[in-house]
N, C-alpha and C positions, 0 to 999 in steps of 0.2 A: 787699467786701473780705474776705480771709480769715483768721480769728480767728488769732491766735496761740497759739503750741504750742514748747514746750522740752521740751526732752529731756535728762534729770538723769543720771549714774552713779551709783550705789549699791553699797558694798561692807555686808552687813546681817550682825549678830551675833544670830542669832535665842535665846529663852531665858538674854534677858539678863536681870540681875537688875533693871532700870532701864529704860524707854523714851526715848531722848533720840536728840538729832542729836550725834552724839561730835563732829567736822570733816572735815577733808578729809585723804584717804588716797590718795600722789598724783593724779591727775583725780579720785578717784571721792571723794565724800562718804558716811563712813563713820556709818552708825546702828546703834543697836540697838535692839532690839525683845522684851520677854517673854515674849511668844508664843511658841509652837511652830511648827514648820515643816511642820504638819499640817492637811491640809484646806483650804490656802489662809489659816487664821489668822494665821500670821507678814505674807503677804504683806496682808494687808487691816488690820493695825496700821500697816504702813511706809504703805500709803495715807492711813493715820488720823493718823498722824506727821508729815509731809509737808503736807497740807494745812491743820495746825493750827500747825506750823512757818509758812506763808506764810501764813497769814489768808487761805485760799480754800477752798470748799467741796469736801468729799471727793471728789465726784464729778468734779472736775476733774482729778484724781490717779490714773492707771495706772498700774501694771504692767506691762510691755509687752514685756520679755525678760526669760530669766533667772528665772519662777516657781520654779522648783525649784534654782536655784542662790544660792549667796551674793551673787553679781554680780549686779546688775539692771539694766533700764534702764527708766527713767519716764515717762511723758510727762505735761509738765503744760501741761494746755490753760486758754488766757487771759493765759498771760505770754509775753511775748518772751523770747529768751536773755537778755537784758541784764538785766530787771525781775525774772526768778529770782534770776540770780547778786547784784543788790544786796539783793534781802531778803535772801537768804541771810547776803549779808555783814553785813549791819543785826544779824540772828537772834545769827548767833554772836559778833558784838565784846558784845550786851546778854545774852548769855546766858541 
């Protein structure tokens, strides 16, 4: 059987003063991150973000378009679309 795999939008505010999941920004779920957008750091915090957001390990958390743009898109392996979308929903109504 083949593991499941979701695939997230990301609209990312890098060098923000906060790391946090802000919401959703129409499709795309908007975060920000402290980092810089240098060297890959911004994008390996949104992975660090993300997976501590779901309670799954880092590794499970890509990058997968979009490294050098605001826009991204994620792939997070081990959940189905459905099992993203309700943590998420869980995440953000408990803040």
């Amino acid at each position: 059987m083949k593991p499941d795999l979701a695939y997230l939008e990301l609209k990312v505010s890098p060098r923000a003063s906060r790391t946090a999941v802000l919401g959703w920004h129409g499709s795309a779920l908007k975060v920000a991150v402290n980092e810089a957008p240098e060297r890959g750091r911004a994008n390996a915090a949104v992975e660090s973000l993300l997976a501590e957001t779901l309670e799954i390990p880092t590794a499970r958390v890509q990058v997968v378009a979009g490294r050098t743009s605001s826009r991204k898109r994620v792939a997070i392996n081990g959940l189905s679309e459905a099992e993203l979308r309700q943590r998420l929903h869980e995440r953000l109504l408990t803040g």
